[in-house]
C-alpha positions as YAML, in Angstrom:
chain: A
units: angstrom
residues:
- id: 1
  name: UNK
  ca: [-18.53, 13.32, 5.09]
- id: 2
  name: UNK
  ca: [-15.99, 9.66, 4.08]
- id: 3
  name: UNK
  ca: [-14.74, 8.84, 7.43]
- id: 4
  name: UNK
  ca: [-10.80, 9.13, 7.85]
- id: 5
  name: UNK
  ca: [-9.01, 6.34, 8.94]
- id: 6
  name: UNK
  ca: [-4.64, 7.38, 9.97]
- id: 7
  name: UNK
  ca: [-2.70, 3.92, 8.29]
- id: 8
  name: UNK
  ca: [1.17, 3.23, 7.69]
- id: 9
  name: UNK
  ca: [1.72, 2.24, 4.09]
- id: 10
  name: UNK
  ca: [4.67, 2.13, 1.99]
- id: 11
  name: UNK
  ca: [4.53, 1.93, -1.61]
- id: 12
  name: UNK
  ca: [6.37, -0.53, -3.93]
- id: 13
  name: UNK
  ca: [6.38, -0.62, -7.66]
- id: 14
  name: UNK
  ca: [6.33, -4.03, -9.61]
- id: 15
  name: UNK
  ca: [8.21, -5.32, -12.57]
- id: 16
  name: UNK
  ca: [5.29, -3.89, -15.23]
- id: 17
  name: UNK
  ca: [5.52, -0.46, -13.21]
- id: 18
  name: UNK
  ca: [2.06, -1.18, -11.40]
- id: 19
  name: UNK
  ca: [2.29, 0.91, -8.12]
- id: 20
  name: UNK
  ca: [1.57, -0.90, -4.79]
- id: 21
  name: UNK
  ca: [0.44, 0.45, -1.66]
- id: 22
  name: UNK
  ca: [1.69, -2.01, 1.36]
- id: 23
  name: UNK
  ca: [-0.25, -1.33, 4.70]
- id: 24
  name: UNK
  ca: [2.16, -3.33, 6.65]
- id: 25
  name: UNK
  ca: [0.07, -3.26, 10.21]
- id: 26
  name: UNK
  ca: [-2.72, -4.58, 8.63]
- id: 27
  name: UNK
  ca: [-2.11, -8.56, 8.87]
- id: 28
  name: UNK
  ca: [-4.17, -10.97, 7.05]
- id: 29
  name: UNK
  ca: [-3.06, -14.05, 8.76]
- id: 30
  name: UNK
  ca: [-2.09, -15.01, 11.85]
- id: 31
  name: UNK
  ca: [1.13, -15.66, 11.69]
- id: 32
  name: UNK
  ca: [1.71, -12.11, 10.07]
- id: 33
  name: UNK
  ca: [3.24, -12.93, 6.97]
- id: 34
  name: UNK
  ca: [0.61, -11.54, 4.77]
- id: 35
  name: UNK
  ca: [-0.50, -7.82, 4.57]
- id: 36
  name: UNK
  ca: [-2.77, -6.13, 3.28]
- id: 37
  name: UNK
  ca: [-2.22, -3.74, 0.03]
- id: 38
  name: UNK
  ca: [-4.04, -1.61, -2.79]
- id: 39
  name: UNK
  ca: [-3.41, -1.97, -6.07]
- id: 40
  name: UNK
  ca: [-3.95, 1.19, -8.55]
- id: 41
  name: UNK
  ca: [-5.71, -1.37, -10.43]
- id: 42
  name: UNK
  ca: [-8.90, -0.08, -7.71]
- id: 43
  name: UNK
  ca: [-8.54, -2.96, -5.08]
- id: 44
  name: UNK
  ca: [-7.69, -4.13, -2.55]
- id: 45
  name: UNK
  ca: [-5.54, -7.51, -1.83]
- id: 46
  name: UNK
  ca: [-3.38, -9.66, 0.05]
- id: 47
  name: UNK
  ca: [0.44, -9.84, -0.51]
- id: 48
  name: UNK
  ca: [3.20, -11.46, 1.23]
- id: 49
  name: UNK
  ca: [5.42, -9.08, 3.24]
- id: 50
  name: UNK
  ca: [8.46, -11.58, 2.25]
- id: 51
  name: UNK
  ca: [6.93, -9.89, -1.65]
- id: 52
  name: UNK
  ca: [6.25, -6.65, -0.96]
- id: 53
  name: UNK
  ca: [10.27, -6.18, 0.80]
- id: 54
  name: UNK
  ca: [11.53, -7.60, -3.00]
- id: 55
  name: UNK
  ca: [9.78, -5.04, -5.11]
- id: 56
  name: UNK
  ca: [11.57, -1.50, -5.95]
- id: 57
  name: UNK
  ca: [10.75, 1.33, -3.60]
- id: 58
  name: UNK
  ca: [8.84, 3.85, -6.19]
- id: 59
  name: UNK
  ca: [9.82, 7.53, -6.54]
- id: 60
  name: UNK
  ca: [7.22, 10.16, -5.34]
- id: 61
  name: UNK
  ca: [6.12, 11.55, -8.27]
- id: 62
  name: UNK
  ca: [5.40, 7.70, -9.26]
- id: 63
  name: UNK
  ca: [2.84, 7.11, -5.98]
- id: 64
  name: UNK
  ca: [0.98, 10.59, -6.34]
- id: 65
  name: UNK
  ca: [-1.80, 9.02, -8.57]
- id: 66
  name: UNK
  ca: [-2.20, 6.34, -5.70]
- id: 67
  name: UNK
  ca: [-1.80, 8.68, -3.02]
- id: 68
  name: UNK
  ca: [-4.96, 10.65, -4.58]
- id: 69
  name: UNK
  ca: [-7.30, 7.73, -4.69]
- id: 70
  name: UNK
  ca: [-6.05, 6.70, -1.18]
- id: 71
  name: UNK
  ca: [-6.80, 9.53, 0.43]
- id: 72
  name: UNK
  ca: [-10.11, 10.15, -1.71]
- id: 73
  name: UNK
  ca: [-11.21, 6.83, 0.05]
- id: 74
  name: UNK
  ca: [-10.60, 8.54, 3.49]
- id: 75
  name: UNK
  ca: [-7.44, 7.42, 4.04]
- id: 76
  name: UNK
  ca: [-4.59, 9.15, 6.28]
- id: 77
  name: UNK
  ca: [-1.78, 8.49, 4.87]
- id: 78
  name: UNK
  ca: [1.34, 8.00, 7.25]
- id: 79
  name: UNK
  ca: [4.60, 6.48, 5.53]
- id: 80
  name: UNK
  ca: [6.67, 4.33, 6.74]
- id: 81
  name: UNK
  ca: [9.23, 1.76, 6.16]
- id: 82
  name: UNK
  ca: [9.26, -2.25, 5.66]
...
Protein backbone atom coordinates (compact mmCIF):
# COMPACT_ATOMS: atom_id res chain seq x y z
CA UNK A 1 0.00 0.00 0.00
CA UNK A 2 1.72 4.03 -1.26
CA UNK A 3 1.45 5.84 1.91
CA UNK A 4 -0.99 8.97 1.85
CA UNK A 5 0.26 12.11 2.75
CA UNK A 6 -3.09 15.23 3.22
CA UNK A 7 -1.16 18.60 1.35
CA UNK A 8 -2.67 22.12 0.30
CA UNK A 9 -1.88 22.78 -3.33
CA UNK A 10 -3.25 25.08 -5.77
CA UNK A 11 -2.74 24.73 -9.32
CA UNK A 12 -1.53 27.40 -11.82
CA UNK A 13 -1.17 27.11 -15.53
CA UNK A 14 1.83 28.78 -17.41
CA UNK A 15 2.10 30.76 -20.57
CA UNK A 16 2.72 27.31 -22.87
CA UNK A 17 -0.41 25.78 -20.93
CA UNK A 18 1.96 23.49 -18.71
CA UNK A 19 -0.15 22.84 -15.51
CA UNK A 20 1.49 23.57 -12.09
CA UNK A 21 0.75 22.18 -8.86
CA UNK A 22 1.88 24.86 -5.99
CA UNK A 23 2.12 23.20 -2.45
CA UNK A 24 2.31 26.49 -0.78
CA UNK A 25 3.13 25.06 3.01
CA UNK A 26 5.88 23.34 1.79
CA UNK A 27 8.84 26.09 1.99
CA UNK A 28 12.11 25.55 0.47
CA UNK A 29 13.93 28.35 2.06
CA UNK A 30 13.96 29.97 5.03
CA UNK A 31 12.74 32.98 4.48
CA UNK A 32 9.59 31.33 2.76
CA UNK A 33 9.67 32.75 -0.49
CA UNK A 34 10.13 29.60 -2.37
CA UNK A 35 7.66 26.60 -2.47
CA UNK A 36 7.61 23.66 -3.50
CA UNK A 37 5.57 22.47 -6.82
CA UNK A 38 5.03 19.52 -9.42
CA UNK A 39 5.22 19.93 -12.75
CA UNK A 40 3.08 17.48 -15.18
CA UNK A 41 6.32 17.28 -16.79
CA UNK A 42 6.81 14.19 -13.73
CA UNK A 43 8.79 16.34 -11.13
CA UNK A 44 9.10 17.93 -8.70
CA UNK A 45 10.67 21.65 -8.22
CA UNK A 46 11.13 24.82 -6.59
CA UNK A 47 9.21 28.01 -7.60
CA UNK A 48 8.90 31.36 -6.20
CA UNK A 49 5.55 32.05 -4.50
CA UNK A 50 6.03 35.86 -5.82
CA UNK A 51 5.77 33.29 -9.53
CA UNK A 52 3.40 30.98 -8.79
CA UNK A 53 0.66 34.21 -7.54
CA UNK A 54 1.43 35.68 -11.45
CA UNK A 55 0.43 32.61 -13.36
CA UNK A 56 -3.43 32.04 -14.45
CA UNK A 57 -5.51 30.01 -12.04
CA UNK A 58 -6.35 26.79 -14.42
CA UNK A 59 -9.93 25.52 -14.92
CA UNK A 60 -10.77 22.03 -13.44
CA UNK A 61 -11.10 20.06 -16.23
CA UNK A 62 -7.42 21.52 -17.08
CA UNK A 63 -5.77 20.04 -13.51
CA UNK A 64 -7.61 16.54 -13.69
CA UNK A 65 -4.61 14.91 -15.54
CA UNK A 66 -2.38 16.33 -12.61
CA UNK A 67 -4.75 15.62 -10.03
CA UNK A 68 -4.52 11.77 -11.21
CA UNK A 69 -0.79 11.45 -11.00
CA UNK A 70 -0.90 13.39 -7.66
CA UNK A 71 -2.96 11.35 -6.00
CA UNK A 72 -1.49 8.07 -7.73
CA UNK A 73 1.74 9.18 -5.82
CA UNK A 74 -0.27 9.06 -2.50
CA UNK A 75 -1.13 12.34 -2.32
CA UNK A 76 -4.31 13.94 -0.46
CA UNK A 77 -5.21 16.50 -2.20
CA UNK A 78 -6.70 19.57 -0.21
CA UNK A 79 -7.10 22.94 -2.30
CA UNK A 80 -6.55 25.96 -1.32
CA UNK A 81 -5.78 29.44 -2.18
CA UNK A 82 -2.43 31.66 -2.64
Amino acid sequence: MEATYYIKVAFRKEEDGNILAVFPEEFHDKNRRHVMGYATVGMHCDMSMDYARELDIPSVDETIELRNELRSMGYILIDTKI
